[in-house]
C-alpha positions in Angstrom: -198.9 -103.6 -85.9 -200.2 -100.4 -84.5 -203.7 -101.7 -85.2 -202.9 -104.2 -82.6 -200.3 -102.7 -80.6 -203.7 -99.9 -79.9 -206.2 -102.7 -79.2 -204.1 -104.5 -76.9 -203.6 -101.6 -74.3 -207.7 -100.2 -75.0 -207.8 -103.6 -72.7 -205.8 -101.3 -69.6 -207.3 -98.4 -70.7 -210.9 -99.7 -71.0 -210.3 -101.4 -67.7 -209.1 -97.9 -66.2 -212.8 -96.2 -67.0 -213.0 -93.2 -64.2 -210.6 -94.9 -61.8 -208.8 -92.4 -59.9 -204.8 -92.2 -60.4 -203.7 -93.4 -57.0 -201.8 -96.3 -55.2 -205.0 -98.0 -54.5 -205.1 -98.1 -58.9 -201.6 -99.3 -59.1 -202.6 -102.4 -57.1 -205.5 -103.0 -59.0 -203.3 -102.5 -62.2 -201.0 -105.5 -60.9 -203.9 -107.5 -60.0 -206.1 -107.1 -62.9 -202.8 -107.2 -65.4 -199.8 -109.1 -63.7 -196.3 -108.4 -64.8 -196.5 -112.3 -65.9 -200.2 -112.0 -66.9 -200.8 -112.6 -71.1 -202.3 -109.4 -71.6 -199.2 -107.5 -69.7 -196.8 -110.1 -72.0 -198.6 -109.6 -74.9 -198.1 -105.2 -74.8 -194.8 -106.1 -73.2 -194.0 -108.0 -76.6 -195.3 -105.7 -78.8 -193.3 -102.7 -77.3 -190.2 -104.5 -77.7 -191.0 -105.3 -81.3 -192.2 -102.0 -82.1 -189.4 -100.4 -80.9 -186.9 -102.9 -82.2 -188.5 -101.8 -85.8 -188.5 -98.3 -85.1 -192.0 -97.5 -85.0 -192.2 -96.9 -81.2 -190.1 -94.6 -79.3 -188.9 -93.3 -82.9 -187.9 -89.9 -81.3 -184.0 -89.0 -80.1 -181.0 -91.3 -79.6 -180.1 -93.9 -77.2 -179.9 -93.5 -74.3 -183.1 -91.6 -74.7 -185.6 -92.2 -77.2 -189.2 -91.4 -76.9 -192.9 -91.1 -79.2 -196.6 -90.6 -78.9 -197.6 -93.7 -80.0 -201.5 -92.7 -79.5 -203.0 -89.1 -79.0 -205.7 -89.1 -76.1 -209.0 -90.1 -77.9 -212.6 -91.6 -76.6 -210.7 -94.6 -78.1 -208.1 -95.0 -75.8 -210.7 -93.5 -72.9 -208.8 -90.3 -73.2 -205.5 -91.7 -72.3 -202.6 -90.7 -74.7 -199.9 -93.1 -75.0 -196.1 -92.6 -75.0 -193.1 -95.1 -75.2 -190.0 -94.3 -74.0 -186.7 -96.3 -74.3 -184.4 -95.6 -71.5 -180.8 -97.0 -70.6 -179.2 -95.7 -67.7 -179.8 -92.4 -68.0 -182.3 -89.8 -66.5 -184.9 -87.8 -68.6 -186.3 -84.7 -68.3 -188.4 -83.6 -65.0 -191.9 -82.9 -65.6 -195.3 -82.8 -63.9 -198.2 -84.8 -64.1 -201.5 -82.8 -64.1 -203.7 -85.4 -64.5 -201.6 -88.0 -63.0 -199.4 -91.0 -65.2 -199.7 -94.5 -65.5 -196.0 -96.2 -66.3 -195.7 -100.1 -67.4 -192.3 -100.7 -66.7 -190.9 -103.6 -69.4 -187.3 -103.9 -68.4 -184.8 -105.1 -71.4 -182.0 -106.6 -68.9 -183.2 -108.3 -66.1 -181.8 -105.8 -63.3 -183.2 -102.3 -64.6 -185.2 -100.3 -62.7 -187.9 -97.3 -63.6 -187.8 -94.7 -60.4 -185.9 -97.5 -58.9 -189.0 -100.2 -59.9 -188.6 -103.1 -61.7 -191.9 -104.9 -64.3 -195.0 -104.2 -63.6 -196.8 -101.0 -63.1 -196.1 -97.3 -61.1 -199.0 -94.4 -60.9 -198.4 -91.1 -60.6 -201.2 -89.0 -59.0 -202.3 -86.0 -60.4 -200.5 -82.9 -59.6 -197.1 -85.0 -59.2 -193.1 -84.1 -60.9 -190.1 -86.5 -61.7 -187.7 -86.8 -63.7 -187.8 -90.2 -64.7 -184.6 -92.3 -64.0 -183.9 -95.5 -65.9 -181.0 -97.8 -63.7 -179.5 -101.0 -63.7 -180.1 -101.3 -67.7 -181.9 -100.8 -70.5 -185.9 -100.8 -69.8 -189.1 -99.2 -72.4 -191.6 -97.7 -70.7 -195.5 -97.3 -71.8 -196.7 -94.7 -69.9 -200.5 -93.0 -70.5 -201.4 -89.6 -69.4 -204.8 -88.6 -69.1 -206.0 -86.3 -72.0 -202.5 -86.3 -73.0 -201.7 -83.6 -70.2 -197.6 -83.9 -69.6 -196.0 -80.4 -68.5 -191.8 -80.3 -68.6 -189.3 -77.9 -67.1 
């Protein structure tokens, strides 16, 4: 399953090439790969099945449970690749050096990511949160540019 689960987002990640991280990219993102789209569906699907096995997002305990799924790599174009599993709670603030890219798969219909529900949400480089799950239970792929996250 990770053989696929890594092929299936080098589609976004191949597809992201030099784009900068900005709210011009998160529009593409949603246009290129709609929240209803097969190739969003078919990550979407794997995420929930990888972390319903416990091989994504193996870290911590609910409400909180994270894992890097895929270290930054020419593969991946650089991008690492986390999964997070988040109900109702709030995670730990950190900054973005490089910038984030978050596909938002919500697990009940009514949860929210930073107060946004399916589909995607970029962080530019040089930006903090502390990332807020609401309204449910919700994974969240997110990739980070040569794997650059910095907490506290």
């Amino acid at each position: 399953m990770l053989e696929q689960f890594q092929e299936n987002v080098s589609w976004v990640t191949n597809w992201l090439g030099e784009r900068p991280l900005d709210s011009d990219l998160e529009v593409e993102l949603a246009r290129q790969f709609p929240r209803d789209g097969p190739e969003f569906q078919a990550i979407a699907q794997l995420c929930r099945e990888g972390v319903e096995a416990g091989w994504l997002a193996s870290r911590g305990e609910p409400p909180l449970k994270w894992g890097r799924v895929i270290k930054a790599t020419a593969a991946t174009g650089h991008f690492s690749v986390d999964v997070v599993e988040m109900e109702e709670v709030a995670g730990p603030q950190h900054a973005h050096p490089r910038g984030e890219i978050d596909m938002i798969i919500p697990i009940d219909a009514e949860a929210t990511f930073d107060g946004r529900g399916a589909g995607w949400l970029v962080y530019p480089p040089g930006s903090a949160h502390q990332p807020t799950v609401a309204g449910g239970r919700a994974i969240i792929l997110y990739l980070l540019p040569a794997g650059e996250i910095v907490f506290g």
